[in-house]
C-alpha positions, 0 to 999 in steps of 0.5 A, spaced: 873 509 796 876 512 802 880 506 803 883 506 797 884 515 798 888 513 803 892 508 800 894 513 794 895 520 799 900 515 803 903 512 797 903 520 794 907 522 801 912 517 801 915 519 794 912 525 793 911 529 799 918 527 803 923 523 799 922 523 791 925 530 789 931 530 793 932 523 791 932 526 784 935 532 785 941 528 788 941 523 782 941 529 777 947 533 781 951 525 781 950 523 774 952 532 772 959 531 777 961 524 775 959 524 768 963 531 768 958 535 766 956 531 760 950 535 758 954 542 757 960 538 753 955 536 749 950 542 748 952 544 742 952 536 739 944 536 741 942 541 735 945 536 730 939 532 730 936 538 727 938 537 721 935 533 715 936 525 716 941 521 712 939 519 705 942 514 706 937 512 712 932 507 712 925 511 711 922 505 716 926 506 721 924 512 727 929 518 727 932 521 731 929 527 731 923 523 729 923 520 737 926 527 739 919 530 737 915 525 740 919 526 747 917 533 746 910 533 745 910 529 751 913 533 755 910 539 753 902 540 755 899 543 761 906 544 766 908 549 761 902 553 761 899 552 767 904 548 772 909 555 771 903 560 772 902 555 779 909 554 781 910 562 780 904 563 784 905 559 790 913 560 789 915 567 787 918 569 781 923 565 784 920 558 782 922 559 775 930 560 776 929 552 781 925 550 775 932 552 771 936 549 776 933 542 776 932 542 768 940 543 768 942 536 772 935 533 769 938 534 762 944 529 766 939 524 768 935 524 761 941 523 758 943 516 762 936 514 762 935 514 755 942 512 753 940 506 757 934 504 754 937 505 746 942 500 749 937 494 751 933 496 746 930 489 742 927 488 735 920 487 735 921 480 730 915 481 726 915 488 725 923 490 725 921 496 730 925 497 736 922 497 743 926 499 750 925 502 756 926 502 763 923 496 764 927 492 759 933 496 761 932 492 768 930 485 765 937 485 760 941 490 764 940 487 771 938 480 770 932 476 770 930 476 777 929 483 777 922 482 773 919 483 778 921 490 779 921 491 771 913 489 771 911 494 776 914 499 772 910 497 767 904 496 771 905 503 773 907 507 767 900 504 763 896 507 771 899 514 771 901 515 764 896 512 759 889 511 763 890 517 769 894 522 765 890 522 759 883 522 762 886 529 765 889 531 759 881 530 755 878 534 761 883 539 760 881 540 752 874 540 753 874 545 759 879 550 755 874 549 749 868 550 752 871 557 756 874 560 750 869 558 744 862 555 748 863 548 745 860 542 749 864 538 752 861 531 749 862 535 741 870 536 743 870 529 746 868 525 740 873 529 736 878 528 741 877 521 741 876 520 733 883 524 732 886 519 737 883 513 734 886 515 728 892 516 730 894 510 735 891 505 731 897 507 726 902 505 731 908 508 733 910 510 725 904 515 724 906 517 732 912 520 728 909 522 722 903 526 726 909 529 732 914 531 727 908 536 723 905 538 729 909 538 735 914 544 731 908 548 729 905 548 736 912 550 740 915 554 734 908 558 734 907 559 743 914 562 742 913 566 738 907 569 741 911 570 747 917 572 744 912 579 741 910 580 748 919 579 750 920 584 744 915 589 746 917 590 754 924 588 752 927 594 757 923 590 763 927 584 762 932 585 765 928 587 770 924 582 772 930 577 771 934 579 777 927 579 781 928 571 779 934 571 781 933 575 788 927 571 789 931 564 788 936 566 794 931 570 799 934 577 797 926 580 796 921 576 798 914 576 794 910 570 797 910 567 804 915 562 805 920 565 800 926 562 799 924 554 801 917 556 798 921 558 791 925 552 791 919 546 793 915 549 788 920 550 783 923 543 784 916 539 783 913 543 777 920 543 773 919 536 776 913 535 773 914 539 767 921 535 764 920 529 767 928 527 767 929 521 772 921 520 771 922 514 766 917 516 761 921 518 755 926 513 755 921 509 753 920 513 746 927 514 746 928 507 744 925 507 738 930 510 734 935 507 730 942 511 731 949 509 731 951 509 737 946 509 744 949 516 747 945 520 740 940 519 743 941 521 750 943 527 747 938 528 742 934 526 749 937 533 753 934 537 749 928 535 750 929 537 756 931 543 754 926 545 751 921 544 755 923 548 760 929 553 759 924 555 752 917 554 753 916 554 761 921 560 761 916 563 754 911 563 760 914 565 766 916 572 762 909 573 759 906 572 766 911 576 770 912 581 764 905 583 765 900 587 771 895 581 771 901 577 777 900 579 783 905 577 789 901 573 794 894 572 790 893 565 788 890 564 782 888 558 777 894 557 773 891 557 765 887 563 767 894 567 770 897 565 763 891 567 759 889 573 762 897 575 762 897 574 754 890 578 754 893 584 758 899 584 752 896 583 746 889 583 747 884 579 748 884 574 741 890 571 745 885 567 749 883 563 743 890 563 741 892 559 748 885 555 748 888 552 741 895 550 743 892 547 750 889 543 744 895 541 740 900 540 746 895 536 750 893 532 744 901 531 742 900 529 750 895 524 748 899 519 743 905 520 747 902 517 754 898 512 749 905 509 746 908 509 753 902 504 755 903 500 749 910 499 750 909 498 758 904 493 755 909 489 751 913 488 757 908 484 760 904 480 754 905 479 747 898 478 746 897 482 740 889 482 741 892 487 748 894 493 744 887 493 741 884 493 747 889 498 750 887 503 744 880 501 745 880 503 752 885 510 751 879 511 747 874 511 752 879 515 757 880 521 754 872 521 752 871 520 759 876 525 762 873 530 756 865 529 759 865 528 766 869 533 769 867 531 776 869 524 776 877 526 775 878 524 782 877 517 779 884 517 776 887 521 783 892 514 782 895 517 777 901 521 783 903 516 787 904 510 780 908 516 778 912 517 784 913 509 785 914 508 777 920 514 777 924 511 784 924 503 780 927 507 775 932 511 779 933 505 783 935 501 776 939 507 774 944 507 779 945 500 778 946 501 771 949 507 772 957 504 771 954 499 765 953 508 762 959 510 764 962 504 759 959 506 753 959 514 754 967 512 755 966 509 748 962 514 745 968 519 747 974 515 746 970 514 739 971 523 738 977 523 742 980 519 735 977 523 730 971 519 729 965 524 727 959 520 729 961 515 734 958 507 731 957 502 737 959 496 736 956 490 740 962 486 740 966 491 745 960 489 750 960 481 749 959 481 756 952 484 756 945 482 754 944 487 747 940 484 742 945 485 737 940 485 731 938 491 734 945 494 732 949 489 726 943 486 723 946 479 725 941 474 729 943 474 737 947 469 739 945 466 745 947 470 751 951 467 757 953 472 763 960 471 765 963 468 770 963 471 776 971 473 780 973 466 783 968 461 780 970 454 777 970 454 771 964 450 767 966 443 764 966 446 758 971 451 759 
């Protein structure tokens, strides 16, 4: 067992620790200039998705929005709760404008990402669903001999995502239940584990049933209760806002370390909190029938805006708003938001945050199963794996709900993630000009007066698209194209 430690800690310091967010932040600030500023052109495009679907759209099919809420139920959980009172703690009020910061160029990242993943996106033949991701971007966008590279993706995304983080996010229930409201953690095991059963065995249509109610009413009702507490202190915003600000730049230092204390810990938890460039929520982004693949890249940025500027901001202002913070004293970080809330609105609020721990967690729960299943496709069709998978994720969250201590039994789940998400940015940037293309397209499509932009397969002939994917035809064979100079085959 300490061999194995050892292995995962130096994995962990070799993304992580020294490469991993820097490597991030660049690719955030490249896609940002090269796209020319592609997330703020399209902002006000991103809200689109919130309107009511089509009538005309087909009810089978995943929505946009439908994918939208998923993304979100993933991404929000525990960084926003937890993550942003940990950042502020260890940065300095600080961390919050970095968390701002790298959330503005990961909406950049996210939108490359998942535009990607709607363009390789395959039919399932059986079911009609569509599956993409990171992994069948690198297997149909760069070719076949970099299956490879596409099967430790996979490996990696079911070892951090489905086993390691959900067992986390079942220990988190179970803890916060057990605190707030004295229930055993075995009787929130099982309730967790049923509710999940219920849901995966449904697939990836009940996923987006169940994210569509829940995922609104959990974010709608967090932001509410800290939009109170905002409007009861309204006059110390601006306030505490510029010490954000003056912490970020060193002007006033509320921890050791200031300014870089405030950046490391900003940049990692924003990071960890909207997972852009990580190649998580491509992975569901793809399952949503849309007329072009940079609607989803769009609808996918604010994803990510709503993980953080929304819901980590609602946190930081609860917390820096109130007297419970205190510069320098480090402190749990679901204790520093409860006692926060508490100190507001009194101490009701704790059952409150102990139920949307609950719903965040669990919308966490279904969206790391789906990734799991999905990466599983990537390495076997067998039918009777995805029943395996489910069985297991079953098992995983009862473990992580009623054996606290054996957590450190899933402390793989850091390094796979660092080495799922440099795979990813390593594919994204070699798919980056392929990008470029259909973003061109999607523009020129707006520039001549066309609402909403319709991706037509037959401008691409050069790729590997499934085109019943986007024209209901059957694919046609794909034959990659000559290279610059080769002969020309007999048959040409």
């Amino acid at each position: 067992m300490g061999f194995l430690d050892a292995i995962f800690n130096l994995i962990n310091d070799l993304t992580w620790g020294w490469a991993l967010v820097p490597f991030l932040v660049v690719i955030g600030v490249f896609f940002t200039v090269t796209t020319g500023f592609v997330q703020f052109r399209f902002f006000r495009r991103m809200f689109r998705v919130l309107r009511p679907n089509d009538p005309g759209a087909d009810p089978n099919a995943i929505s946009a929005r439908e994918a939208l809420l998923i993304s979100v139920g993933g991404r929000v959980g525990g960084g926003n709760i937890a993550g942003v009172a940990v950042a502020i703690s260890l940065g300095g009020p600080g961390a919050v404008f970095w968390m701002w910061a790298i959330a503005l160029i990961g909406m950049a990242t996210s939108l490359i990402e998942s535009s990607l993943a709607q363009l390789y996106k395959r039919r399932d033949p059986d079911t009609g669903e569509f599956r993409g991701g990171p992994a069948r971007s690198i297997i149909h966008g760069l070719g076949e001999e970099y299956r490879w590279l596409a099967v430790l993706y996979a490996i990696c995304l079911i070892a951090s995502f489905a086993i390691g983080f959900n067992a986390f996010q079942g220990n988190t229930v179970a803890g916060a239940a057990a605190d707030s409201f004295g229930i055993d953690r075995v009787i929130t095991g099982i309730v967790l584990t049923v509710g999940t059963g219920l849901i995966v065995f449904g697939g990836i249509h009940r996923i987006a049933k169940v994210a569509d109610k829940i995922v609104p009413v959990m974010a709608v009702g967090y932001l509410a209760l800290a939009a109170i507490i905002i409007v009861l202190n309204l006059f110390s915003v601006p306030a505490v806002l510029w010490d954000i600000v003056a912490n970020a730049f060193g002007l006033r230092e509320a921890v050791g370390g200031g300014m870089g204390a405030a950046l490391a810990q900003g940049l990692r938890r924003g990071l960890f909190s909207n997972e852009a460039g990580l190649g998580s929520a491509p992975n569901v982004a793809a399952t949503a029938a849309v007329r072009h693949p940079i609607s989803q890249g769009i609808t996918q940025s604010l994803s990510v805006f709503i993980d953080t500027i929304l819901i980590c901001t609602a946190t930081a202002l609860v917390i820096l708003l109130g007297d419970v913070y205190v510069p320098g004293n480090e402190i749990d970080g679901v204790v520093l938001t409860q006692q926060s809330l508490a100190s507001h609105l009194g101490g009701w609020t704790s059952y409150v945050l102990t139920i949307a721990i609950l719903l965040f967690a669990f919308s966490s729960i279904i969206y790391n199963y789906y990734l799991g299943e999905n990466a599983l496709s990537v390495l076997t069709d067998r039918k009777i794996a995805v029943q395996v998978l489910r069985l297991a994720i079953m098992g995983i969250v009862f473990l992580g709900a009623v054996a606290p201590n054996a957590m450190a039994v899933f402390s793989f789940s850091d390094p796979m993630m660092g080495i799922l998400a440099v795979v990813n940015l390593l594919a994204l940037m070699m798919l980056f000009p392929t990008a470029k293309r259909i973003l061109d397209d999607f523009r020129a499509q707006l520039a001549a007066g066309v609402e909403r932009p319709v991706f037509d397969p037959d401008r691409f002939a050069d790729l590997d698209i499934d085109r019943t994917a986007w024209t209901g035809k059957a694919p046609e064979p794909f034959v990659p194209p000559a290279r610059p100079g080769a002969a020309a085959s007999p048959a040409e």
